[in-house]
OpenMM code with the backbone's topology and positions (N, CA, C; nanometers):
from openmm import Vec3, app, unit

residues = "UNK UNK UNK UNK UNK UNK UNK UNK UNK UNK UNK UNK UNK UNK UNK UNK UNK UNK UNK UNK UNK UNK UNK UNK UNK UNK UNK UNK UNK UNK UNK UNK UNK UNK UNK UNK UNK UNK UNK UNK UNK UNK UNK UNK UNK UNK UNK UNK UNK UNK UNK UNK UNK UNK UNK UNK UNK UNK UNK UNK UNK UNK UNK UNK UNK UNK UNK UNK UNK UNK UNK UNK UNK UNK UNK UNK UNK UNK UNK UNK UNK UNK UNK UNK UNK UNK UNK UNK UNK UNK UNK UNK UNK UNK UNK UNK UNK UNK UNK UNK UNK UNK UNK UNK UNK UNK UNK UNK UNK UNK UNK UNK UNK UNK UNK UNK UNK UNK UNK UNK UNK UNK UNK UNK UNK UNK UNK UNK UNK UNK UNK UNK UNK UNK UNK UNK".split()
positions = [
    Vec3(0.4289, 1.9035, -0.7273),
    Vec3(0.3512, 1.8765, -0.6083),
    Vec3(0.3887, 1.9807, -0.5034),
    Vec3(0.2773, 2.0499, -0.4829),
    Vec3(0.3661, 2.1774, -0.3421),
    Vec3(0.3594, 2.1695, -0.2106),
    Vec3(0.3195, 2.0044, -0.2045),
    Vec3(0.3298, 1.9731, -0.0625),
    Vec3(0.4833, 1.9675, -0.0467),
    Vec3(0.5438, 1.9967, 0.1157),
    Vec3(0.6631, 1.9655, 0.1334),
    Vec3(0.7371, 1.8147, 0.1368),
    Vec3(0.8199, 1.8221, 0.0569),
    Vec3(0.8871, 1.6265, 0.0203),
    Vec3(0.9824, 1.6882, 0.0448),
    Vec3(1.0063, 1.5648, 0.1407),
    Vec3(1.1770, 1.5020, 0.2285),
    Vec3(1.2411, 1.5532, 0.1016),
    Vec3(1.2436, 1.3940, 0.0464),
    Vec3(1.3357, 1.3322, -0.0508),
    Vec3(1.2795, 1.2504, -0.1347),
    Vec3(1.3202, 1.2214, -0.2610),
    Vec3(1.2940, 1.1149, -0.3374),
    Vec3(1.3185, 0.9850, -0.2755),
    Vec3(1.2213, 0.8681, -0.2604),
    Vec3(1.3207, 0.7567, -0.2050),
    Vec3(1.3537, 0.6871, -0.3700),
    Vec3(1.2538, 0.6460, -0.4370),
    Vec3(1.2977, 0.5613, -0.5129),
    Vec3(1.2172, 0.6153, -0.6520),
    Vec3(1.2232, 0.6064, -0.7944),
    Vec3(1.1759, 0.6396, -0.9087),
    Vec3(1.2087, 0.5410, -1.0240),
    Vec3(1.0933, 0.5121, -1.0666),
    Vec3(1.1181, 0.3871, -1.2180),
    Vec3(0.9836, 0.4352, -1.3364),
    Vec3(0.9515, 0.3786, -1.4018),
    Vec3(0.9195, 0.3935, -1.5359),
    Vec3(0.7912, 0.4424, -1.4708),
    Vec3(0.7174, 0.3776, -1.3804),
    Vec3(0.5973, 0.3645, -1.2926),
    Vec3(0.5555, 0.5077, -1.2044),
    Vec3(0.6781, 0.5568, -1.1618),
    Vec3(0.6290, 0.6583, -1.0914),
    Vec3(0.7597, 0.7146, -0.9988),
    Vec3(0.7303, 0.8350, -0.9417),
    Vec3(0.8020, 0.8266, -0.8166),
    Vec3(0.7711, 0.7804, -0.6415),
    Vec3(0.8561, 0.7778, -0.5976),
    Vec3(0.8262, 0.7689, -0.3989),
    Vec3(0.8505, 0.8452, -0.3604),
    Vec3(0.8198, 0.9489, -0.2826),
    Vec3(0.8890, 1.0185, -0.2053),
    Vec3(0.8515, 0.9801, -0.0694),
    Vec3(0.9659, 1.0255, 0.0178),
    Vec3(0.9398, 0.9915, 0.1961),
    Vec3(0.9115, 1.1842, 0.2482),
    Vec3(0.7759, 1.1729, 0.2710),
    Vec3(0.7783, 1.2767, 0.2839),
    Vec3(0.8164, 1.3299, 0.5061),
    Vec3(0.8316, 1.4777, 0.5219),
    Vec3(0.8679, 1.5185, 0.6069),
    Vec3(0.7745, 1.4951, 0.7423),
    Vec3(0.6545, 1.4953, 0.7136),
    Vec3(0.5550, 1.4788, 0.7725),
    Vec3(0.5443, 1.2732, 0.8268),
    Vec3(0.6323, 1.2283, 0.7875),
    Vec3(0.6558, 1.0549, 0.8200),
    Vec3(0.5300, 0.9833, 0.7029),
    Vec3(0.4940, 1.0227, 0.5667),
    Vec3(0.4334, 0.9249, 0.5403),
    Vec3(0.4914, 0.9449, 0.4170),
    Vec3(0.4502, 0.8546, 0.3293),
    Vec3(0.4642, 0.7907, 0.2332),
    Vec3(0.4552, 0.8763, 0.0541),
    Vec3(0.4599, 0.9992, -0.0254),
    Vec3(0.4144, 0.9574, -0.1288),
    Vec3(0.4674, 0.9113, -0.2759),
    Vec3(0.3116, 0.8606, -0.3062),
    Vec3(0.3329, 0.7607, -0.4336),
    Vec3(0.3044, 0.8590, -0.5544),
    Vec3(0.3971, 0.8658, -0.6420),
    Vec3(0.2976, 0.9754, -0.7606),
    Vec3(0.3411, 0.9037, -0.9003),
    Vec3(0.2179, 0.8445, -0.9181),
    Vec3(0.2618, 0.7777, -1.0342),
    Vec3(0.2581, 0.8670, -1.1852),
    Vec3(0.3073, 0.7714, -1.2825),
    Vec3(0.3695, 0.8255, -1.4016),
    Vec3(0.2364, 0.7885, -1.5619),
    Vec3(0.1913, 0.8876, -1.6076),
    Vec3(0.1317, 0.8568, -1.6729),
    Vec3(0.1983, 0.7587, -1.7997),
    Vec3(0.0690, 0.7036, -1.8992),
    Vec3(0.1421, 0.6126, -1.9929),
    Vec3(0.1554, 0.4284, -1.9337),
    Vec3(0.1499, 0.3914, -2.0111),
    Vec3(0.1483, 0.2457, -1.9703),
    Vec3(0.2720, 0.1941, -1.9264),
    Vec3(0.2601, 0.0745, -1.8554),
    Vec3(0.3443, 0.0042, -1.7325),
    Vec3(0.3865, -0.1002, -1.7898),
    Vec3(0.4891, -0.2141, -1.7502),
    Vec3(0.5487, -0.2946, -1.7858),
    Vec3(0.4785, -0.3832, -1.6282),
    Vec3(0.4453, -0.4698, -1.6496),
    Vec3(0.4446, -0.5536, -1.5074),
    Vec3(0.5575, -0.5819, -1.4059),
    Vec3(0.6664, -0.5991, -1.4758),
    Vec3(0.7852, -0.6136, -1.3621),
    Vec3(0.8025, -0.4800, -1.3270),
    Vec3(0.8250, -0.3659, -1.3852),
    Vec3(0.8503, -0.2656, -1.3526),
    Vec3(0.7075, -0.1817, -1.2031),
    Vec3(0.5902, -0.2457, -1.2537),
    Vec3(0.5377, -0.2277, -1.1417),
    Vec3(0.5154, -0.3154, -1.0169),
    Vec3(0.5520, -0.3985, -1.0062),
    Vec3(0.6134, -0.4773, -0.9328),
    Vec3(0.7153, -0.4137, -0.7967),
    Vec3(0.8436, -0.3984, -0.8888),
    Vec3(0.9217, -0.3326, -0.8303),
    Vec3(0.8915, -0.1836, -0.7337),
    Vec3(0.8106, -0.1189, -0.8037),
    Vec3(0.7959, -0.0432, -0.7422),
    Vec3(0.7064, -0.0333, -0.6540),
    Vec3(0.6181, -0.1236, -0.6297),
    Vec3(0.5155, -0.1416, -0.4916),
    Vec3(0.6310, -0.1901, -0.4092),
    Vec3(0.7395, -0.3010, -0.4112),
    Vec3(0.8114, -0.3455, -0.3514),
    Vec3(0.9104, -0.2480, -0.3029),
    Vec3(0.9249, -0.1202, -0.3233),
    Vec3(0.9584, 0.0039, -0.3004),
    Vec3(0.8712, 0.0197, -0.2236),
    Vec3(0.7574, 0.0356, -0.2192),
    Vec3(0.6623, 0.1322, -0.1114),
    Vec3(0.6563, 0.1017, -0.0182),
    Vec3(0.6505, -0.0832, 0.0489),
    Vec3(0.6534, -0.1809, 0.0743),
    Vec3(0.7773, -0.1740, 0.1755),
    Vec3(0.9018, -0.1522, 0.1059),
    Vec3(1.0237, -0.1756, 0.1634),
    Vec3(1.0545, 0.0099, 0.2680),
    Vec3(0.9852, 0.0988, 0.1899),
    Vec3(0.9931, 0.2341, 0.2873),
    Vec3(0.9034, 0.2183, 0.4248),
    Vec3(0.8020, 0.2147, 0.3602),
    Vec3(0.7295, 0.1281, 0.5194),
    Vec3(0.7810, 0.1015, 0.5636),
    Vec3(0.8210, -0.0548, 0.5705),
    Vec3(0.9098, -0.1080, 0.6621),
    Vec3(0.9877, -0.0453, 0.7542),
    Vec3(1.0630, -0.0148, 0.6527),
    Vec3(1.1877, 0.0589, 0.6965),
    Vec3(1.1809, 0.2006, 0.8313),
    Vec3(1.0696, 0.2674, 0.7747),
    Vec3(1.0160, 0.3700, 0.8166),
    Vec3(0.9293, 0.3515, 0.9834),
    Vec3(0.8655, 0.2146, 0.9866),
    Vec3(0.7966, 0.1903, 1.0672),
    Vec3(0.6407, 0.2677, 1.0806),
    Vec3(0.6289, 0.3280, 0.9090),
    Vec3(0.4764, 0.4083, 0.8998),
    Vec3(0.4126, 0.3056, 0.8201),
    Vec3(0.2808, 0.3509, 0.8581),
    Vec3(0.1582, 0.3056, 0.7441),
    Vec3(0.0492, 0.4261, 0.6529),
    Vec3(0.1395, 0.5497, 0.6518),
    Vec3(0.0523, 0.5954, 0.5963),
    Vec3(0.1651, 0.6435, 0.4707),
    Vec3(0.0118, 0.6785, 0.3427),
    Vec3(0.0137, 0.6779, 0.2218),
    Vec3(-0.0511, 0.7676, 0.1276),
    Vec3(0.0395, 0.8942, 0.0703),
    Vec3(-0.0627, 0.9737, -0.0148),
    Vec3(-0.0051, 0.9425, -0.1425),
    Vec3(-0.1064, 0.8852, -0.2197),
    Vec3(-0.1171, 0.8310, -0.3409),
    Vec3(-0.1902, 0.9085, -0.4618),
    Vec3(-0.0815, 0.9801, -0.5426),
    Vec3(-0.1365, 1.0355, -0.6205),
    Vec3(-0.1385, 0.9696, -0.7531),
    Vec3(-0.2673, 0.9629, -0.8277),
    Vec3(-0.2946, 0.8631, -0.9519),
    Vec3(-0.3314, 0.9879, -1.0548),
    Vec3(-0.3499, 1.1039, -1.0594),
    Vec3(-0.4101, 1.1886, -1.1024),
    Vec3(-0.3526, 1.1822, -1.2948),
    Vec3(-0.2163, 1.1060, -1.2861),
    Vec3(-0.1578, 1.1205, -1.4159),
    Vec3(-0.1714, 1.0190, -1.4634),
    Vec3(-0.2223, 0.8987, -1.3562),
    Vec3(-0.2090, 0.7282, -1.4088),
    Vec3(-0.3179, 0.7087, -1.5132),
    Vec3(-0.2424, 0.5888, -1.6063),
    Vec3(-0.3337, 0.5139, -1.6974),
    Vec3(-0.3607, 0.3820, -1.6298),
    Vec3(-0.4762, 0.3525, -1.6703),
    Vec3(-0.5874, 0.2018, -1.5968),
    Vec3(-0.4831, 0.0973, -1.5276),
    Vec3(-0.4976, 0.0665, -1.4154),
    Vec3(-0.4773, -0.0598, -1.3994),
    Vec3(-0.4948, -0.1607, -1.4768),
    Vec3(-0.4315, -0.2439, -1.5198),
    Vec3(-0.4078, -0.3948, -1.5635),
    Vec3(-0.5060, -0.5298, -1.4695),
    Vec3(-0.5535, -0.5950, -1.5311),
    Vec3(-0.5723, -0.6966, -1.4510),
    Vec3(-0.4303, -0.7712, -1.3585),
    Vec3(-0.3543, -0.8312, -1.4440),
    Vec3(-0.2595, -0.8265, -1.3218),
    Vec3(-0.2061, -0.7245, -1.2155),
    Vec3(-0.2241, -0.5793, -1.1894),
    Vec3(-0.1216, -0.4919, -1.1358),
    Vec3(-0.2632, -0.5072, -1.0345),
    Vec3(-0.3972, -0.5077, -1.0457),
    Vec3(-0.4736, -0.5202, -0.9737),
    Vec3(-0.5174, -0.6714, -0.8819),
    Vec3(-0.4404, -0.7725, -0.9394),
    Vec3(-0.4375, -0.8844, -0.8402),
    Vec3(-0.3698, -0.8598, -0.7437),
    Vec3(-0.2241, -0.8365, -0.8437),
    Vec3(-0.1001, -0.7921, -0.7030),
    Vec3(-0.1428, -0.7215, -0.6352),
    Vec3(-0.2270, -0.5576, -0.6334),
    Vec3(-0.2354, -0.4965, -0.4954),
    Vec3(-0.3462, -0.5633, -0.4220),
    Vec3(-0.4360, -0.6512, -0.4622),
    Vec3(-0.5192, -0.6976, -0.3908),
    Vec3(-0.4527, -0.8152, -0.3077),
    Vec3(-0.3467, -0.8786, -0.3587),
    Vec3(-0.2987, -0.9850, -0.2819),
    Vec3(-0.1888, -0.9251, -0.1731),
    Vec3(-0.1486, -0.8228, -0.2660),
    Vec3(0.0201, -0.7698, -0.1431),
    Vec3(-0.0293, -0.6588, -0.0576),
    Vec3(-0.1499, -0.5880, -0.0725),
    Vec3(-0.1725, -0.4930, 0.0425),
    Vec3(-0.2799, -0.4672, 0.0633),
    Vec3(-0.4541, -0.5143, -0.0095),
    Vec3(-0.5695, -0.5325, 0.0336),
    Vec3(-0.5633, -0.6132, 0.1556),
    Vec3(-0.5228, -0.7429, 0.0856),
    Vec3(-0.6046, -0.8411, 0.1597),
    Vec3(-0.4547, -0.8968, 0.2252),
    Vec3(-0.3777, -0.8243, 0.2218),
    Vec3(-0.2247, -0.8958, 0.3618),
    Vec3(-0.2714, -0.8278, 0.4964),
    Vec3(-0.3075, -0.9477, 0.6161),
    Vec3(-0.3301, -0.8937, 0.7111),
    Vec3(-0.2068, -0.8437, 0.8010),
    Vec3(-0.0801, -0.8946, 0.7474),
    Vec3(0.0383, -0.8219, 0.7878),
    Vec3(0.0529, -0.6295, 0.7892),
    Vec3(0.0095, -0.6130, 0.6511),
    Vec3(-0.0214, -0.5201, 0.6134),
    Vec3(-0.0860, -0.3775, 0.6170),
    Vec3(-0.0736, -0.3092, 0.7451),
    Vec3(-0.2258, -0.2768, 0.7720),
    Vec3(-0.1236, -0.1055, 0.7235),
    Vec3(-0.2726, -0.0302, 0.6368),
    Vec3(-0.2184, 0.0593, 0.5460),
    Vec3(-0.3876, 0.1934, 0.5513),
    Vec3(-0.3083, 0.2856, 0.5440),
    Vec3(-0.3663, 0.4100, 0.5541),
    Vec3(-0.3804, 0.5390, 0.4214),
    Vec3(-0.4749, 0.5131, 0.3549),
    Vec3(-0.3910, 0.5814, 0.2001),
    Vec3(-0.5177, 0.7202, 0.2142),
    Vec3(-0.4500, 0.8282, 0.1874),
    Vec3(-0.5439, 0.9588, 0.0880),
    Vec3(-0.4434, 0.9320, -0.0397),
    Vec3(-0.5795, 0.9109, -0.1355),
    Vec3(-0.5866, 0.8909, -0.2670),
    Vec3(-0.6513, 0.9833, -0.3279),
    Vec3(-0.5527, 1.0481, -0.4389),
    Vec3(-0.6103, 1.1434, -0.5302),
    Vec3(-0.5917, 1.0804, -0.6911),
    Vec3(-0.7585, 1.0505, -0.7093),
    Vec3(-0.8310, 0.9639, -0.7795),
    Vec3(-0.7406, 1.0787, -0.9400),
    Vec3(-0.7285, 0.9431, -1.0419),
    Vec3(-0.7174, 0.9482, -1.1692),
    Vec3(-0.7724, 1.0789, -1.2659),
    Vec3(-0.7389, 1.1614, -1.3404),
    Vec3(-0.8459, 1.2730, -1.4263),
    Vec3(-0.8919, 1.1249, -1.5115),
    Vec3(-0.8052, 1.0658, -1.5814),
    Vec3(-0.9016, 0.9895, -1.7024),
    Vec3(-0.9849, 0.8787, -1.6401),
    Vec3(-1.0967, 0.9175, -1.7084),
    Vec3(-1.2104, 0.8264, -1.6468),
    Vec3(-1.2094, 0.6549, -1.6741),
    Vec3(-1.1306, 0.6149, -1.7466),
    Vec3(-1.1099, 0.4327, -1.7392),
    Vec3(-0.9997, 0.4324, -1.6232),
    Vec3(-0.9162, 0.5043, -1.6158),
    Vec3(-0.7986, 0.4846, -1.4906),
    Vec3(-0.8873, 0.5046, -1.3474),
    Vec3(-0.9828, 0.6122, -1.3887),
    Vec3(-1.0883, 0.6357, -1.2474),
    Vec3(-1.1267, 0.4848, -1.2136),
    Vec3(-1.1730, 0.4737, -1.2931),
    Vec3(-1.2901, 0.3191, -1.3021),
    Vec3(-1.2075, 0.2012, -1.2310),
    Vec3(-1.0838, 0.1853, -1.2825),
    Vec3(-0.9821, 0.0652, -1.2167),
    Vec3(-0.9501, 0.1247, -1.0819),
    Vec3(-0.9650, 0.2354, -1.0395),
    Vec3(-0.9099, 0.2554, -0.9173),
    Vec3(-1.0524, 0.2314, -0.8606),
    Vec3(-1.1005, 0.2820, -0.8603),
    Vec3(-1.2413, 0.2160, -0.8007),
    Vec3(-1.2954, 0.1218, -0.7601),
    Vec3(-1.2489, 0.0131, -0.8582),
    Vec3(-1.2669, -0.1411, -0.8291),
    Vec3(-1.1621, -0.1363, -0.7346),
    Vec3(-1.0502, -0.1644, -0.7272),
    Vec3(-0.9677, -0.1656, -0.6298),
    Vec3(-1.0381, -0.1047, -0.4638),
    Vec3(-1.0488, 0.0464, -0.4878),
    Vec3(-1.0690, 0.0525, -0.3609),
    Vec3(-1.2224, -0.0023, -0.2737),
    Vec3(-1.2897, -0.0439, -0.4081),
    Vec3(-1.4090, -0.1048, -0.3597),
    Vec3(-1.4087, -0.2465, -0.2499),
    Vec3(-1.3064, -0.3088, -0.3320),
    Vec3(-1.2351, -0.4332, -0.2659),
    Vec3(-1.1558, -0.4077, -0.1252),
    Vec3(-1.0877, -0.2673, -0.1202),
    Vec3(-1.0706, -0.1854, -0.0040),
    Vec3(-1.1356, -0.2643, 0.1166),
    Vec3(-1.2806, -0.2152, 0.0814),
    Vec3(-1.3399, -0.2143, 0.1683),
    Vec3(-1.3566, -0.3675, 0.2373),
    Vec3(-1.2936, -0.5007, 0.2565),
    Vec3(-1.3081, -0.6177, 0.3198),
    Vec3(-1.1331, -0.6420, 0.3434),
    Vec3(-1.0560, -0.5621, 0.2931),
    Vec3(-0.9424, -0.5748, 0.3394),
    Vec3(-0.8426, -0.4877, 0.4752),
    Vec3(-0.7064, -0.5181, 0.4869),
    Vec3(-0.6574, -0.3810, 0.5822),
    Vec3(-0.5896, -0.2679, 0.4920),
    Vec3(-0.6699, -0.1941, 0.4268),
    Vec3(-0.6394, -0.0760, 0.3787),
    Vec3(-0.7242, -0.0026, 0.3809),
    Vec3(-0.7039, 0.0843, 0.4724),
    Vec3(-0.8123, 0.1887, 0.5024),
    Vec3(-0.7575, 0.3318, 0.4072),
    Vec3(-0.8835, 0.3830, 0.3484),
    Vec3(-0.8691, 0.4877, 0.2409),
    Vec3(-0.9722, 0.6197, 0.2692),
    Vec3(-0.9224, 0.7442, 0.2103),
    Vec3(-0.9958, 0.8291, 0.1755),
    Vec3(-1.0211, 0.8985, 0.0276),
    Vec3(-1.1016, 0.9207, -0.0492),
    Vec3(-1.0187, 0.9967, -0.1818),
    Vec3(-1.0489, 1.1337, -0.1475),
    Vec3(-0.9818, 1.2052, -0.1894),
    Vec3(-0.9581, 1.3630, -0.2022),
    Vec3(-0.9580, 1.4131, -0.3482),
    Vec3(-0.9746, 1.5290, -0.3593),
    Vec3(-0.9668, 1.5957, -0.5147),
    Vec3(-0.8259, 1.7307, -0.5015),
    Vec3(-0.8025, 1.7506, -0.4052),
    Vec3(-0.6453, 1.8138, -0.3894),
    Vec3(-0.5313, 1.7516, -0.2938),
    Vec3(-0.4127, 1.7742, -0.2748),
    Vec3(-0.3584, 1.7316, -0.2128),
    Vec3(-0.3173, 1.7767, -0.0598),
    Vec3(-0.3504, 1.8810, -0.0578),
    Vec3(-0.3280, 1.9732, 0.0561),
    Vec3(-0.5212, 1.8974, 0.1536),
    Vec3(-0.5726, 1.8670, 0.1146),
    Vec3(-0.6657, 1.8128, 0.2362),
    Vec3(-0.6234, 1.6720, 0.2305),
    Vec3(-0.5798, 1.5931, 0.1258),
    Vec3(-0.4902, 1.4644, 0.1251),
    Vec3(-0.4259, 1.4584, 0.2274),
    Vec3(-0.3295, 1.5229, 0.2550),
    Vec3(-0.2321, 1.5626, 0.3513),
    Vec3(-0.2922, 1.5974, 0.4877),
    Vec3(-0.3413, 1.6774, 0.4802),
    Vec3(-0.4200, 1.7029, 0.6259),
    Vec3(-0.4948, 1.6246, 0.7210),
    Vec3(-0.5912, 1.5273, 0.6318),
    Vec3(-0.6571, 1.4276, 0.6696),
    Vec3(-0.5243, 1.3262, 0.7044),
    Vec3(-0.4193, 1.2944, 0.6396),
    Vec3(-0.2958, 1.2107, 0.6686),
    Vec3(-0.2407, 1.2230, 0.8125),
    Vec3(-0.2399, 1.3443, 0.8716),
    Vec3(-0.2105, 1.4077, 0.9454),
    Vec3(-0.3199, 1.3750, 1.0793),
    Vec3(-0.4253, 1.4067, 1.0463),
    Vec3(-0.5344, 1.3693, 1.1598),
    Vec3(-0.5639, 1.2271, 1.1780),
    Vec3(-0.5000, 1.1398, 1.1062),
    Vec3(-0.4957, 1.0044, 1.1371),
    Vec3(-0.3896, 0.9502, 1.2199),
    Vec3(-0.3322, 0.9898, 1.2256),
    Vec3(-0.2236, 0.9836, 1.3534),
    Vec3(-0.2736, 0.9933, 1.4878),
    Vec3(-0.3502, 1.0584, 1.5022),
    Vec3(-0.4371, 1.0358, 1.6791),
    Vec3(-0.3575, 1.1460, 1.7312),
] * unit.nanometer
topology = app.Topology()
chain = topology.addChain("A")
for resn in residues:
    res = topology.addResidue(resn, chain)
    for name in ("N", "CA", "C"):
        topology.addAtom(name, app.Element.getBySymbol(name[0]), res)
């Protein structure tokens, strides 16, 4: 990734975190299939940098991911669509394989009635930029 990253915060079977320099968030997940606890954990990672961080923004790269699960897609609809605690800012760089496209899609379709406000991008460097102009 040749955007500039802080640091790693956290890494599991699922993907990595990094806290990047710029104060937001990224997610770069890991191609190959998921274990449910293991993705679990690691939203509860993303979750817990927030916090911690006091940001809401999020560049989420899926570009290597395989499909969402019906469960991994309840959980984000229950822990960060639709949590009005929650309020979240993502550039998303959408899946190459087209069934992983498709599950992200539904998701961010559902986006749209929850507090997660999104953009998708096709590189990461306007990912980032747009991240940047959301800050005010």
């Amino acid at each position: 990734m040749p955007l500039t990253i802080h640091s790693l915060y956290y890494e599991n079977a699922v993907g990595r975190l990094f806290e990047h320099a710029d104060a937001y968030a990224v997610v770069q997940y890991k191609p190959g299939n998921r274990q449910f606890s293991d993705f679990k954990t690691f939203l509860i990672h993303v979750g817990n940098l927030l916090t911690r961080r006091g940001w809401t923004h999020i560049l989420t790269d899926q570009r290597a991911m395989s499909p969402f699960t019906d469960e991994e897609r309840a959980l984000i609809n229950q822990e960060w669509i639709h949590n009005e605690e929650r309020k979240t800012i993502a550039a998303v760089l959408l899946p190459d394989d087209v069934f992983a496209r498709l599950s992200s899609t539904q998701i961010l379709h559902d986006a749209r009635e929850g507090s997660l406000f999104y953009h998708v991008f096709q590189d990461e460097v306007a990912a980032a930029t747009w991240l940047r102009q959301t800050r005010g």
